[in-house]
C-alpha positions as CSV (number, residue, x, y, z in Angstrom):
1,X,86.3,111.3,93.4
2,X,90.2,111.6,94.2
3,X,92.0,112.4,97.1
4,X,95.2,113.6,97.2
5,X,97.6,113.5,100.4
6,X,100.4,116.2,101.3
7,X,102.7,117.0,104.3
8,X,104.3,119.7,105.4
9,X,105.4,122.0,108.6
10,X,104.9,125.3,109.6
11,X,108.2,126.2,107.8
12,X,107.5,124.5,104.8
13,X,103.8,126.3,104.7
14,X,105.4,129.9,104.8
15,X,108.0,128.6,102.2
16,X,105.8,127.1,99.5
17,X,103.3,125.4,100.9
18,X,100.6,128.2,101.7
19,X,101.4,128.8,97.2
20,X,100.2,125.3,96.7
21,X,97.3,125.1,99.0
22,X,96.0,128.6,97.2
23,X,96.2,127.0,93.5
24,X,94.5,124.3,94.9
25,X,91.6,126.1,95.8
26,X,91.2,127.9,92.6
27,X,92.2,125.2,90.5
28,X,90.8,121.9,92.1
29,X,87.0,120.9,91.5
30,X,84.6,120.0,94.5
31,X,85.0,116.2,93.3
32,X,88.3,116.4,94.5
33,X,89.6,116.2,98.0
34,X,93.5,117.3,99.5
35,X,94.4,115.7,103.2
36,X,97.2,118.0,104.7
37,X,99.4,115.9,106.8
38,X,101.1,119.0,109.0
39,X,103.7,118.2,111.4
40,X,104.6,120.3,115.2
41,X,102.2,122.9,115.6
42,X,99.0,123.5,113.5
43,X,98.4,127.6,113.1
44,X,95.1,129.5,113.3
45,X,96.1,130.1,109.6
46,X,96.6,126.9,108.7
47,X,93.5,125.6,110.5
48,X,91.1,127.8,109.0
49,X,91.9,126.3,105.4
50,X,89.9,123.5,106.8
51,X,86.8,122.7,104.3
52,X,84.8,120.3,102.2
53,X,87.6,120.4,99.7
54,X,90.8,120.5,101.9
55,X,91.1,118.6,105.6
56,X,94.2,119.2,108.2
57,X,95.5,116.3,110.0
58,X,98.1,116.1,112.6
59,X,100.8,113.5,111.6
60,X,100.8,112.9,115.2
61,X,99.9,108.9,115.5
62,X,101.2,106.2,117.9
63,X,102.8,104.0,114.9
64,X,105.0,107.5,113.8
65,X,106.0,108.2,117.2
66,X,107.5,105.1,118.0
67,X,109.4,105.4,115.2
68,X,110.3,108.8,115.9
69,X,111.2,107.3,119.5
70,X,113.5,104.5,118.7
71,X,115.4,106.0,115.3
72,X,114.9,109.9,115.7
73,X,117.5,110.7,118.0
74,X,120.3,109.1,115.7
75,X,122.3,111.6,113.5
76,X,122.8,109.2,111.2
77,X,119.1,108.3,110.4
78,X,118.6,112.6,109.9
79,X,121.2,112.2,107.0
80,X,124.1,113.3,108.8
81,X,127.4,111.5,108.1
82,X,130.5,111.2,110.5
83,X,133.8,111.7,109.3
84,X,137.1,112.1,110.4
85,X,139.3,115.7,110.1
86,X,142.5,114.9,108.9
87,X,143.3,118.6,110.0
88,X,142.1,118.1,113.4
89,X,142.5,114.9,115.0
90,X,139.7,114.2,117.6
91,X,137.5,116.6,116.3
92,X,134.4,114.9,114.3
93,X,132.7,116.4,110.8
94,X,129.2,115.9,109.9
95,X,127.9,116.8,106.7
96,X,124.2,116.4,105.2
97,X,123.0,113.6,102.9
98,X,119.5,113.6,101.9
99,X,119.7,110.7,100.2
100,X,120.2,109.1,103.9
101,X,117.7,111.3,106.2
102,X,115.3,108.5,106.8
103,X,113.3,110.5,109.5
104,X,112.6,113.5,107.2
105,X,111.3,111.2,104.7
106,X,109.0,108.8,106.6
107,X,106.1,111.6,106.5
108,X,104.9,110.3,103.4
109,X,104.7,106.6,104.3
110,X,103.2,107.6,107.9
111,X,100.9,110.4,106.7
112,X,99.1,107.8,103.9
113,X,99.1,105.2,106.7
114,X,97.5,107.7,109.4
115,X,95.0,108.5,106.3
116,X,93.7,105.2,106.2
117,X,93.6,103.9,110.0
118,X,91.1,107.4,110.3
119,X,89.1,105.7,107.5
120,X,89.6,109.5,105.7
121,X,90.2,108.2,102.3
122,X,87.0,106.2,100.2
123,X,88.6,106.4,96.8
124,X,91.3,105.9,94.8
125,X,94.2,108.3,96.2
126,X,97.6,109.9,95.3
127,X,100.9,111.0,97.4
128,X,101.6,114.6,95.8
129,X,104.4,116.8,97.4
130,X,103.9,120.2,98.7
131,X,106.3,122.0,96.7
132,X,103.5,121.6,93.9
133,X,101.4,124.6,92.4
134,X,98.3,123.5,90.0
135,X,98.3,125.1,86.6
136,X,95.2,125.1,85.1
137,X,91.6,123.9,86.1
138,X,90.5,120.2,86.7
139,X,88.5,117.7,87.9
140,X,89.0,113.9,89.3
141,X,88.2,112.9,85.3
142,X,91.4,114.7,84.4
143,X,93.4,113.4,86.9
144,X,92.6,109.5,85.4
145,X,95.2,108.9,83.1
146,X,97.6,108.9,86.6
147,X,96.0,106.5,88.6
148,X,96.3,103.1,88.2
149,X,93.8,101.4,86.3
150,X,92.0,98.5,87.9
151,X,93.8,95.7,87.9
152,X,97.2,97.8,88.7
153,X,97.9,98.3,92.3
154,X,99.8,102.0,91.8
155,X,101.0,104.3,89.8
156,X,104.6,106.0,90.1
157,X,107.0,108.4,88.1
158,X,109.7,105.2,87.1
159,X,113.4,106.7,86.2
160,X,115.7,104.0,84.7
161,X,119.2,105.8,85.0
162,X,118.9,109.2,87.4
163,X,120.2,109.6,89.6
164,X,123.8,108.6,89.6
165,X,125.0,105.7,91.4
166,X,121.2,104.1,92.6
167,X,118.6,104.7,90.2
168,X,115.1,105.3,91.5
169,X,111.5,106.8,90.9
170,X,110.4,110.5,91.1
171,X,107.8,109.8,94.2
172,X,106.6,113.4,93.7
173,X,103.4,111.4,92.4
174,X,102.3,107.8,93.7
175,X,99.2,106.8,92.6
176,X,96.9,104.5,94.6
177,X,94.1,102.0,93.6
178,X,91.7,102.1,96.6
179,X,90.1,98.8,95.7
180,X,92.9,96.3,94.7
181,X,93.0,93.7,97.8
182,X,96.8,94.5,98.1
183,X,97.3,98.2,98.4
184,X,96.5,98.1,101.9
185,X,99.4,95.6,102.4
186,X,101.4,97.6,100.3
187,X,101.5,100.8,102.6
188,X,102.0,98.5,105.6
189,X,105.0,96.6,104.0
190,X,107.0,100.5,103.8
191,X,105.5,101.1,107.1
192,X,107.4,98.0,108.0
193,X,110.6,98.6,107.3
194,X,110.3,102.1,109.2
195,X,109.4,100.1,112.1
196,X,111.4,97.5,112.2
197,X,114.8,99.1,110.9
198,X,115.1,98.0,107.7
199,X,114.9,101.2,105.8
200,X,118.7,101.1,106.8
201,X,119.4,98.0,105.4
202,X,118.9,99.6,101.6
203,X,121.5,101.3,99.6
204,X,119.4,104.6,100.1
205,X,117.1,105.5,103.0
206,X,114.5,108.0,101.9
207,X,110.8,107.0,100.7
208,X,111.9,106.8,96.7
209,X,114.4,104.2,97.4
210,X,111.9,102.1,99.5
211,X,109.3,102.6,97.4
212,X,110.7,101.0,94.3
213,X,112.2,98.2,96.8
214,X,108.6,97.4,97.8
215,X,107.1,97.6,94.4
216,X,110.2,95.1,92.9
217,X,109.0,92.8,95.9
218,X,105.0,93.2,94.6
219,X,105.7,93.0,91.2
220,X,108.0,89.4,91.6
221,X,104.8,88.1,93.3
222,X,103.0,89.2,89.9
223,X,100.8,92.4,91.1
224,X,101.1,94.9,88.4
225,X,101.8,98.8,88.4
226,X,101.7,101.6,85.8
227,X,104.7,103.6,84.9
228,X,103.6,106.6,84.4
229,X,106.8,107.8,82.6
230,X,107.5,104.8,80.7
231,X,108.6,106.8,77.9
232,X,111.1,109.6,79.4
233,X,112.5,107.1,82.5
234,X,116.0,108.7,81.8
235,X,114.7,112.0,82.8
236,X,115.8,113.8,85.7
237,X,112.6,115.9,86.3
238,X,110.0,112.8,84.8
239,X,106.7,114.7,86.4
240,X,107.5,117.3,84.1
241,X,108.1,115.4,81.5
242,X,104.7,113.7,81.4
243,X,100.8,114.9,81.3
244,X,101.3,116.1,84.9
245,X,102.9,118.6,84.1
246,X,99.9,120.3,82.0
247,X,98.1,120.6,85.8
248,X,101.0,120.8,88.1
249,X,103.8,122.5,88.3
250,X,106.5,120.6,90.2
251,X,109.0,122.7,92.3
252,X,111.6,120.2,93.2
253,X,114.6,121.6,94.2
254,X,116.2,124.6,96.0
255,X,116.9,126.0,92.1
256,X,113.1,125.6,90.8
257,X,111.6,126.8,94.3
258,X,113.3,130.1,93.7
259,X,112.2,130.8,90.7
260,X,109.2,129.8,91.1
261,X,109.2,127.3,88.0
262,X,110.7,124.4,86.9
């Protein structure tokens, strides 16, 4: 058995997440599972996916909303950045960097931590992204080769040189080992460093970035992961790239979400 573990809003659902959800349910066998983290307001629609395949889950939890509490109302930690305008003293600009929108970002760390506290997840268990849409059939055998074997704590999608100027992994795909007596500590170290405000003490703010600095941390006290991409970590698109991309089409991006491709 696998479970996988998703997020996504209302918007997000009309956009590409209902597309996902649907090749899911065709493609996926019953001895896999998919937890749907939804943020804001859960639809009749979205509701009624609800089955022995698929469960909805508010991200709603007391550790996500103090977070949301004490960092949320800050432009700066929704990847806004001030700037002067030379044109027009005294008047502030603001322009958009994902690469710093902490809050948007969190809903993986706190959506696989909400997963566990509910006790929903009794297996070994993977982040996926929404934007996904399966490609062909398979079961929890086929999905293996992307999990962690035993003695590895997780799996990820490692890039060496991409992006430009701060490297880091495609987190479009984390693997989880279920049993390995750290992965629990794991999730709460990220969890962490939401908390407590140091996701704005790295170079970058979003889960990718914090991620790999957790997993460097692991792997100096000697806990091992798999790279999944070992061999094409100077990819941009490594999910692609990989066996992954035999079952799952990845549509990350504004350019591959409207074509419907990568």
């Amino acid at each position: 058995m696998k479970t996988m573990i998703t997020s996504m809003n209302q918007k997000l659902y009309e956009n590409y997440g209902k597309r996902f959800i649907d090749s899911w349910i065709e493609k996926s066998s019953n001895d896999t599972k998919l937890i749907i983290s939804f943020e804001g307001d859960i639809s009749e629609e979205v509701n009624s996916l609800e089955s022995e395949k698929i469960n909805i889950i508010s991200i709603d939890s007391t550790v996500y909303n103090i977070f949301r509490r004490k960092f949320g109302s800050f432009s700066e930690a929704n990847g806004l950045n001030y700037s002067k305008n030379i044109k027009m003293p005294g008047v502030a600009s603001f322009s958009y960097n994902f690469r710093y929108d902490a809050i948007r970002f969190s809903f993986k760390i706190f959506s696989l931590y909400k997963c566990l506290e509910l006790g929903l997840i009794k297996n070994d268990f993977a982040w996926i992204d929404s934007d996904i849409v399966c490609l062909k059939n398979f079961s929890s055998s086929d999905l293996d080769q992307f999990f962690p074997d035993p003695h590895q704590l997780a799996s990820y999608l490692g890039r060496d040189n991409f992006p430009k100027p701060n490297a880091y992994s495609e987190c479009g795909f984390v693997g989880y080992n279920f049993k390995h007596p750290e992965v629990f500590n794991f999730i709460e170290e990220m969890l962490r460093n939401y908390l407590n405000g140091d996701i704005f003490l790295l170079k970058e703010w979003h889960d990718c970035f914090l991620f790999d600095t957790c997993r460097k941390h692991f792997e100096s006290n000697n806990y091992l992961f798999k790279n999944i991409s070992i061999d094409v970590t100077d990819e941009e698109h490594p999910f692609m790239k990989t066996n992954l991309g035999k079952f799952f089409d990845h549509l990350k991006g504004p350019t591959r979400k409207a074509a419907g491709h990568s």
